[in-house]
N, C-alpha and C positions, 0 to 999 in steps of 0.2 A: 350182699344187701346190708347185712351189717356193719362192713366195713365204707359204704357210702355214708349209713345214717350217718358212723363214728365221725368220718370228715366232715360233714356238713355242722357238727354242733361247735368245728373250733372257727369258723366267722361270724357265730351267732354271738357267743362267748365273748371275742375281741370284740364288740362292742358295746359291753359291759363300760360303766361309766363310772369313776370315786367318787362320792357324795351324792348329792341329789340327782336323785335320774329315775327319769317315767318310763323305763321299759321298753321305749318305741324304737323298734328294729327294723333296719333296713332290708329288703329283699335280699331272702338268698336262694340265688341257682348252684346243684348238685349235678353237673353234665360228667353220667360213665361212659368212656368210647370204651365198647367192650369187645374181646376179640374170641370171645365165646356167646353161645344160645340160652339162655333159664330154660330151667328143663320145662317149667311149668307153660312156655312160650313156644314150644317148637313144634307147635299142632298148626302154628299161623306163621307160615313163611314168608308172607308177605308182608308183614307188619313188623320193622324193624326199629321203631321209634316208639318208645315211652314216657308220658306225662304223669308222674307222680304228683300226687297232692294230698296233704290231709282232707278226708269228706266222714260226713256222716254215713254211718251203714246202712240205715232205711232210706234216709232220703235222696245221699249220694251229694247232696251239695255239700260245697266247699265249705270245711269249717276253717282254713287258715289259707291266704295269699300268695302271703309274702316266705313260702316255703316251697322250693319245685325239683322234685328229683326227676333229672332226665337221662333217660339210656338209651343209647344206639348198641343195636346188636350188627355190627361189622360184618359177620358172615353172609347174612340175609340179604344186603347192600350189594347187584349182581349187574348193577345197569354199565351200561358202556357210555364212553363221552359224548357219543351222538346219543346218545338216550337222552339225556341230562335237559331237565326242562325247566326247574325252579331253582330257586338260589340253594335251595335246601340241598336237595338234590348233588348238586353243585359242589357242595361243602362236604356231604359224604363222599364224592367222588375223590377229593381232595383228601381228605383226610386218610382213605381206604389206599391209595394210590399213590402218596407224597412219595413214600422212600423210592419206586422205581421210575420214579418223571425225571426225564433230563432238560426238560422246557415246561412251558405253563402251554398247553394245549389252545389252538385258537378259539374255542368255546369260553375258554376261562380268561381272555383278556378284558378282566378286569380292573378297578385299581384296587380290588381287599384282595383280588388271589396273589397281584402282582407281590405287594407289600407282604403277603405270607410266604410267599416263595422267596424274595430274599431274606425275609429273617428265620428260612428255614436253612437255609443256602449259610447265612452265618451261625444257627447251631450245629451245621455238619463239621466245621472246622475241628483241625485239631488245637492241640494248646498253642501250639507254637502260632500257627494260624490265624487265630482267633486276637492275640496280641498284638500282632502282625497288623491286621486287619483294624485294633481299635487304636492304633499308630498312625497308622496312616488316615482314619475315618478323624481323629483329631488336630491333624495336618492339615486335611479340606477343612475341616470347620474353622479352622485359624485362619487361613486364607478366606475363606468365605467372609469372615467379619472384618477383615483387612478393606475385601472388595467392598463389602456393603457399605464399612464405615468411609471410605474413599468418594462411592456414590453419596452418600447421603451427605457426606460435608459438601461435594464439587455441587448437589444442588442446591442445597443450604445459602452457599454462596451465589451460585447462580440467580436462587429467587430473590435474594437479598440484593443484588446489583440490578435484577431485571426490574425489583420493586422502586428502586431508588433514579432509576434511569426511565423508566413509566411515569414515578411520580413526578420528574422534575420538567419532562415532557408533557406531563398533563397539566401541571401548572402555570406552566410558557403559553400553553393552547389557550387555558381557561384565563387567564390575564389578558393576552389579546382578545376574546370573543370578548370578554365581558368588561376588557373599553370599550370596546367597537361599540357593542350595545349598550354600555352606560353612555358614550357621545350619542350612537341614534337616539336614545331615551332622551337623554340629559339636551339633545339639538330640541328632537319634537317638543319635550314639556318645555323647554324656553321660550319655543316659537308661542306655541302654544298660549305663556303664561303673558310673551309680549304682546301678544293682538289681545289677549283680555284686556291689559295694564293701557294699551295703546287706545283700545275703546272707549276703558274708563275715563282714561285723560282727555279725548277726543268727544267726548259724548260732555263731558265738565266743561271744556272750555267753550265745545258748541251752549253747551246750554247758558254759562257765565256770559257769553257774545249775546246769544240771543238775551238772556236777561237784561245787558245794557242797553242792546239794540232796543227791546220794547221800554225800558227805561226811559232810554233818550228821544224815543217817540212821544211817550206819555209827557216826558217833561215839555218838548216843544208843545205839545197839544193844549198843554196847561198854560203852557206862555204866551199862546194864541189867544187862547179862553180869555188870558187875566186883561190883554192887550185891548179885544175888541169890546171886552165888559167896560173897559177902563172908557173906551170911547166913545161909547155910547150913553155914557154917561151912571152908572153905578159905584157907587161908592167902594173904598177898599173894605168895607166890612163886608158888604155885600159879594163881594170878589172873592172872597177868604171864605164864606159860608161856602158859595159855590165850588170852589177848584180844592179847597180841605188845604190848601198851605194858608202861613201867618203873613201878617200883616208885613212884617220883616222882607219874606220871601217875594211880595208883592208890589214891594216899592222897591226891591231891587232891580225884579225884570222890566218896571217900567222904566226905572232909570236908564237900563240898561239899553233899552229899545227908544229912550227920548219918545215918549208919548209928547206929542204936541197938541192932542186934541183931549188930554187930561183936560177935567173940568173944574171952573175955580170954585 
C-alpha cells in the first residue's frame, strides 16, 4: 500500500508547472494487478476488485475525484473463458491468463484483445527479435507510404483530368442548350415583339387611312355645302359662317366646280 501511494504522487508532481500555475490537476488512476490477497481482504473471496478514494470518515462521501487507486487481487479471479460475461471480466481473464494463450480465444475476438495480443506477442521478443521486427515493421511503413502516396497522386490526377474533361463537356452541353433556348427565346420574344410593332403600325396607318378617309368625306361634304349654298343663292360670308372655312377656301371650290348658278 505504501509503495502504490509512493507511485501515484510521481504523475501528480509531473504536472507541476514553472511560474504561474493554479494547481489544477488532471485525473489520476493508480491500477495494482496484484498476484497476492491483503490479509485484511481474505474473509471476502469473492470480491477481487478495489476502488480506492479519498472520503470523509463519518460521512463516507467523496472528498477528492480526481484520485483512484485501483487493485485486482489475481488469485480470487477463478472464472473460465465460457464464464466470462462483461468486458471486465474479460480483461481479468486476459490479464490472469496472457503468458499461457497461444491464440486469443473465440470469446475474446475482439479488436482491444486482438491489438493487445499482438503487442504482447512483440514484448515476448528477444533482442535480436525485437530489431528484427522494427526492421521490417519500417520496411511496410515505407512501402505503405510509397502505395499511398502512388494512390493519392494517380487520384489527384485522375480528379484533375476527370474535372477538366466534365468541365469541358459541361460547357459544350451548356453552350448548345442555352442557344437553343436563347433562339427559342430570342424567336418567341421577336415574334412576339413583331406582332406588337406590326399592330402598332397597322392600327397607325388604319387609323391615319381612316382619319383621311373621314377627312376627305368631310371635305367633299363641305364642298357640297359651300356649292348648294352658293346656288341657292347665299352669299360667301354667309358660306364661311356656315361650313367654318375662309372666304379664300370658298372661292376656290367654286371655281373649281364652275358654279354657273353663282349669283350676281
Amino acid at each position: 500500500k505504501d509503495r502504490s501511494i509512493f507511485y501515484s504522487t510521481f504523475p501528480i508532481t509531473d504536472q507541476a508547472l514553472l511560474g504561474d500555475w493554479d494547481f489544477e490537476l488532471k485525473a489520476v488512476y493508480l491500477i495494482a494487478i496484484l498476484n497476492f490477497v491483503f490479509d485484511d481482504n481474505k474473509d471476502n473471496p469473492d470480491k477481487y476488485r478495489y476502488d480506492v478514494m479519498l472520503t470523509d470518515i463519518e460521512t463516507h462521501k467523496i472528498f477528492y475525484d480526481k484520485l483512484t487507486f485501483i487493485y485486482l487481487e489475481m488469485p480470487k479471479f477463478t472464472k473460465g473463458v465460457d464464464e466470462l460475461k462483461t468486458r471486465f471480466e474479460k480483461w481479468m481473464y486476459v490479464i490472469k491468463n496472457l503468458y499461457r494463450l497461444d491464440d486469443i480465444p473465440e470469446k475474446l475476438r475482439e479488436r482491444i484483445f486482438e491489438k493487445m495480443f499482438a503487442a504482447a506477442e512483440v514484448a515476448n521478443l528477444s533482442k535480436g527479435e525485437y530489431f528484427g521486427y522494427l526492421d521490417n515493421f519500417q520496411t511496410a511503413r515505407d512501402f505503405k507510404n510509397c502505395v499511398d502516396t502512388a494512390l493519392s497522386d494517380g487520384l489527384a490526377k485522375g480528379l484533375a483530368e476527370g474535372l477538366e474533361k466534365g468541365l469541358e463537356k459541361g460547357l459544350k452541353k451548356g453552350l448548345k442548350k442555352g442557344m437553343e433556348k436563347g433562339m427559342e427565346k430570342g424567336m418567341e420574344k421577336g415574334m412576339e415583339k413583331g406582332m406588337e410593332k406590326g399592330m402598332e403600325k397597322g392600327m397607325e396607318k388604319g387609323m391615319e387611312k381612316g382619319i383621311a378617309e373621314g377627312e376627305a368625306k368631310v371635305a367633299a361634304e363641305r364642298e357640297k355645302t359651300v356649292i348648294k349654298s352658293y346656288q341657292v343663292g347665299l352669299q360667301e360670308e354667309m358660306i364661311a359662317a356656315i361650313t367654318g372655312l375662309n372666304l379664300e377656301d370658298i372661292r376656290t371650290i367654286l371655281e373649281k366646280n364652275k358654279c354657273i348658278f353663282a349669283p350676281k
